[in-house]
PASEBA-1860 file (N, C-alpha, C; in nm, 3 decimals):
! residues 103
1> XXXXXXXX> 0.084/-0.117/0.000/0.000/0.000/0.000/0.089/0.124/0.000 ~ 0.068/0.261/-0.105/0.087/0.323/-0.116/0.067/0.438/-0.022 ~ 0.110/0.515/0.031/0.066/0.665/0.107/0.092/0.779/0.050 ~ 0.005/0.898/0.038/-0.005/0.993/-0.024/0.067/1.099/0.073 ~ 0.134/1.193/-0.003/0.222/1.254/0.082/0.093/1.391/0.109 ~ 0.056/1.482/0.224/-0.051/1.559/0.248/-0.017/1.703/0.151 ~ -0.120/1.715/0.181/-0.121/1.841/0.075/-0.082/1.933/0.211 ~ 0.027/2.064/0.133/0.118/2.179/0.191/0.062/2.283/0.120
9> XXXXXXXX> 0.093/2.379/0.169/0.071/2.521/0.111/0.192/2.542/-0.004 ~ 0.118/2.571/-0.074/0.229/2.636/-0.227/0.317/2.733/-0.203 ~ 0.437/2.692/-0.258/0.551/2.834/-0.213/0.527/2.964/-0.226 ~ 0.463/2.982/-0.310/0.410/3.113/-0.381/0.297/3.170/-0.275 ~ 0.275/3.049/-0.232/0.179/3.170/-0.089/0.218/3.127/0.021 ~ 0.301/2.994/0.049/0.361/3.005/0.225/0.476/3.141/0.198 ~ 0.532/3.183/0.121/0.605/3.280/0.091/0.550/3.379/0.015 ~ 0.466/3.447/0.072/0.417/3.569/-0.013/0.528/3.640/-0.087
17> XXXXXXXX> 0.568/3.667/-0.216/0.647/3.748/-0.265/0.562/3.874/-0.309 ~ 0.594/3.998/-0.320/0.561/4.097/-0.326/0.660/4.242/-0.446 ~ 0.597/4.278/-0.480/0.691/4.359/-0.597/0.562/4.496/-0.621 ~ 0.645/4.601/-0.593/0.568/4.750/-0.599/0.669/4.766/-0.734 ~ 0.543/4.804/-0.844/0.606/4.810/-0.993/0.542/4.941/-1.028 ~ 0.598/5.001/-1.122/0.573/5.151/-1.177/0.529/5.124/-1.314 ~ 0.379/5.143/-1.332/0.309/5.117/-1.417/0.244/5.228/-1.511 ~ 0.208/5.196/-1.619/0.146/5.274/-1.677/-0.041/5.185/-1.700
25> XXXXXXXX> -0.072/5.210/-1.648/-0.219/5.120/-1.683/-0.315/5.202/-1.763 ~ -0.322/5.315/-1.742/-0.444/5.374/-1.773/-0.376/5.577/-1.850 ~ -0.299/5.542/-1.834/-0.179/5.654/-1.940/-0.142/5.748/-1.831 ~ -0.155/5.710/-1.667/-0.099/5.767/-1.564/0.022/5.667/-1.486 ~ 0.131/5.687/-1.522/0.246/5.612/-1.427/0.169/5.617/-1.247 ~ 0.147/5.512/-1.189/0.076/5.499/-1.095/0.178/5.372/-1.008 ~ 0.222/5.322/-0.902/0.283/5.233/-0.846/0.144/5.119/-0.788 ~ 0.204/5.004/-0.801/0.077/4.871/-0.840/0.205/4.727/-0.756
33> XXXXXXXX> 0.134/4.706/-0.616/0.174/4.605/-0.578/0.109/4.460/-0.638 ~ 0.256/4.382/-0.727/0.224/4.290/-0.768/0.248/4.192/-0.649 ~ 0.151/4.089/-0.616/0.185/3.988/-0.485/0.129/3.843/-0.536 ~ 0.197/3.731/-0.502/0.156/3.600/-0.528/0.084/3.555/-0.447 ~ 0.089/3.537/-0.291/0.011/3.538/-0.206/-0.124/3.420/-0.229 ~ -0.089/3.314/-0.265/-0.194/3.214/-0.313/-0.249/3.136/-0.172 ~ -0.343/3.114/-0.200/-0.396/2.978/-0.081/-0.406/2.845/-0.101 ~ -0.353/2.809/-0.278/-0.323/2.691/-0.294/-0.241/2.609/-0.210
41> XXXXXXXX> -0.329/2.493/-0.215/-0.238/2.368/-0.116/-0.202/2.266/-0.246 ~ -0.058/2.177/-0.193/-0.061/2.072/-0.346/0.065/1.955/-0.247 ~ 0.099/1.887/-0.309/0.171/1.746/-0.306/0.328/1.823/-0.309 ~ 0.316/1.886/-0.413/0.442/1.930/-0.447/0.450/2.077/-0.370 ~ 0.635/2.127/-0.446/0.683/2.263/-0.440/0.552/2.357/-0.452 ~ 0.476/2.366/-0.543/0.407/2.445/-0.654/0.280/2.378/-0.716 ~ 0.149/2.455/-0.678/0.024/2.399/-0.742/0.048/2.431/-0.895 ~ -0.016/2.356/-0.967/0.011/2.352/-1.105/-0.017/2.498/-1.186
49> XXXXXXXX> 0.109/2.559/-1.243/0.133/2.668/-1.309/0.211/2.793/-1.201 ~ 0.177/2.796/-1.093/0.256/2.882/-0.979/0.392/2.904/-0.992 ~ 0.452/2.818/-1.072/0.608/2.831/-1.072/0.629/2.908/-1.202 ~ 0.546/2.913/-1.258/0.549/3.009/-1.376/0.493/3.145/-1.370 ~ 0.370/3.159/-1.271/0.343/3.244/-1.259/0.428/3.374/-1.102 ~ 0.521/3.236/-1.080/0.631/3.381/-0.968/0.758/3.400/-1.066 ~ 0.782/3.312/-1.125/0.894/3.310/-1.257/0.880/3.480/-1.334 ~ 0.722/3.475/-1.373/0.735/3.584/-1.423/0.744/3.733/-1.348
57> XXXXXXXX> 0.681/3.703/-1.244/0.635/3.819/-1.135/0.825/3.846/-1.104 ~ 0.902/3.739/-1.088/1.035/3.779/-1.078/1.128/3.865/-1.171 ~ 1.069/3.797/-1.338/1.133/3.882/-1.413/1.085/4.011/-1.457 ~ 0.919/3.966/-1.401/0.884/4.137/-1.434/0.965/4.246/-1.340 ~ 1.010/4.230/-1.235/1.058/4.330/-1.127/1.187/4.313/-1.168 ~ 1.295/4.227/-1.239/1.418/4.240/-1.254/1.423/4.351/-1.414 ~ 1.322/4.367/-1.462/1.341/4.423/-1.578/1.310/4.531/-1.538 ~ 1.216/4.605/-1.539/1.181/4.747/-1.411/1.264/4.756/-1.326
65> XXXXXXXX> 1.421/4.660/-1.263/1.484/4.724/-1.153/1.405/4.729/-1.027 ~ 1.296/4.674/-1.024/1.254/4.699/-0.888/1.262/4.581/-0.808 ~ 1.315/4.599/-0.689/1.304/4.441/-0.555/1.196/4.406/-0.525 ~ 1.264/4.252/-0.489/1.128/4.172/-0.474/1.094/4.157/-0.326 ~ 1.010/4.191/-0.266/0.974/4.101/-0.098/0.953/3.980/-0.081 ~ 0.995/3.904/0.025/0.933/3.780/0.066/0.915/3.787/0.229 ~ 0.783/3.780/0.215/0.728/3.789/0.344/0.699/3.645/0.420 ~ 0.768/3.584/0.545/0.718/3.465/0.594/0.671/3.528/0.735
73> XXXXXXXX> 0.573/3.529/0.792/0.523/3.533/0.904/0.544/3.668/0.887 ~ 0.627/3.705/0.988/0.637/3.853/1.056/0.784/3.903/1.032 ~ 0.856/3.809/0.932/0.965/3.867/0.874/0.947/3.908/0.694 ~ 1.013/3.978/0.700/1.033/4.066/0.504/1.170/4.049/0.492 ~ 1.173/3.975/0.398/1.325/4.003/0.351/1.327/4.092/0.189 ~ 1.451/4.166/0.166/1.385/4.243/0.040/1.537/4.195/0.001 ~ 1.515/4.151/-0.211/1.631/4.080/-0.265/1.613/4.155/-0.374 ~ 1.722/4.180/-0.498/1.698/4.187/-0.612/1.617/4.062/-0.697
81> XXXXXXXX> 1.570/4.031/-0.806/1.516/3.995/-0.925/1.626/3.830/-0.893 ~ 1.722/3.853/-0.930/1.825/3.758/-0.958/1.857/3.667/-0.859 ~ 1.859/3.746/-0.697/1.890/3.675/-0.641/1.797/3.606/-0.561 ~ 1.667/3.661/-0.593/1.556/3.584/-0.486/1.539/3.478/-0.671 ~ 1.559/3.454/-0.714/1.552/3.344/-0.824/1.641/3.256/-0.813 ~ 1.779/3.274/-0.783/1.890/3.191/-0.721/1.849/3.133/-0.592 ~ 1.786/3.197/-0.522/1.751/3.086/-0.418/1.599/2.961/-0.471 ~ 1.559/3.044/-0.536/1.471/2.909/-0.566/1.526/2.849/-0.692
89> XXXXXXXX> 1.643/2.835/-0.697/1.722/2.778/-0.831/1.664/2.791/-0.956 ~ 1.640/2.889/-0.985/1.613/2.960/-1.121/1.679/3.077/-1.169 ~ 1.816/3.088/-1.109/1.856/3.225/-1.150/1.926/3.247/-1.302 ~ 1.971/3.130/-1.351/2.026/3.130/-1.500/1.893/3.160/-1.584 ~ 1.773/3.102/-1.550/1.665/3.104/-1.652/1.607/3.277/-1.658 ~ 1.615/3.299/-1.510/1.555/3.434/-1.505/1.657/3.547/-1.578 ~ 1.807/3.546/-1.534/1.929/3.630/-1.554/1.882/3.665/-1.724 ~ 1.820/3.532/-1.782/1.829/3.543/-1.906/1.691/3.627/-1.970
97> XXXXXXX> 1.593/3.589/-1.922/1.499/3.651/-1.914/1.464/3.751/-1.901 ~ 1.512/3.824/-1.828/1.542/3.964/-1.788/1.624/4.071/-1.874 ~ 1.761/4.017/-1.912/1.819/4.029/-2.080/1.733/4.065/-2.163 ~ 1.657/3.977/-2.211/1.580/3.974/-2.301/1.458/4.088/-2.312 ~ 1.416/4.056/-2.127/1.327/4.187/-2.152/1.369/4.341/-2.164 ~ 1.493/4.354/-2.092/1.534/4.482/-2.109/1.582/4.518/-2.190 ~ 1.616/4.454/-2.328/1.732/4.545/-2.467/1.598/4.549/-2.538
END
């Protein structure tokens, strides 16, 4: 007999990441907190698509130059783009990504 490992909270919301981005939405530059902040629970790292959707939230703030937050409990830690992606071992994919978006 098999056992199912329990469902956890998704990284993307046991780790709220957070990014205040300088936007143009409506033809007024206005500042717009982007946050992942999910309540998905899953088996894995990441409910299905979440790792794509902080992937981007990362490179959107490394291309704008703006830092990212990660909030656990009652601590904030604040990182660049690159290096809060190096800790979740994605920093070659993002480094590149970010390239791309900025030229």
């Amino acid at each position: 007999m098999t056992t199912q490992n329990p469902n956890t909270a998704c990284v993307c919301g046991s780790y709220s990441f957070e990014v205040l981005m300088h936007e143009d939405p409506s033809g007024d530059k206005v500042w717009q907190l982007k946050a992942t902040g999910c309540v998905a629970t899953t088996q894995s790292k990441f409910a299905p698509g979440h790792d794509a959707k902080l992937k981007s939230l990362i490179v959107q703030a490394g291309v704008g130059g703006h830092p990212v937050r990660r909030i656990v409990r009652d601590t904030v830690v604040t990182k660049d783009a690159v290096r809060v992606a190096a800790d979740l071992g994605w920093e070659d994919v993002v480094r590149d990504a970010i390239a791309r978006g900025s030229s």
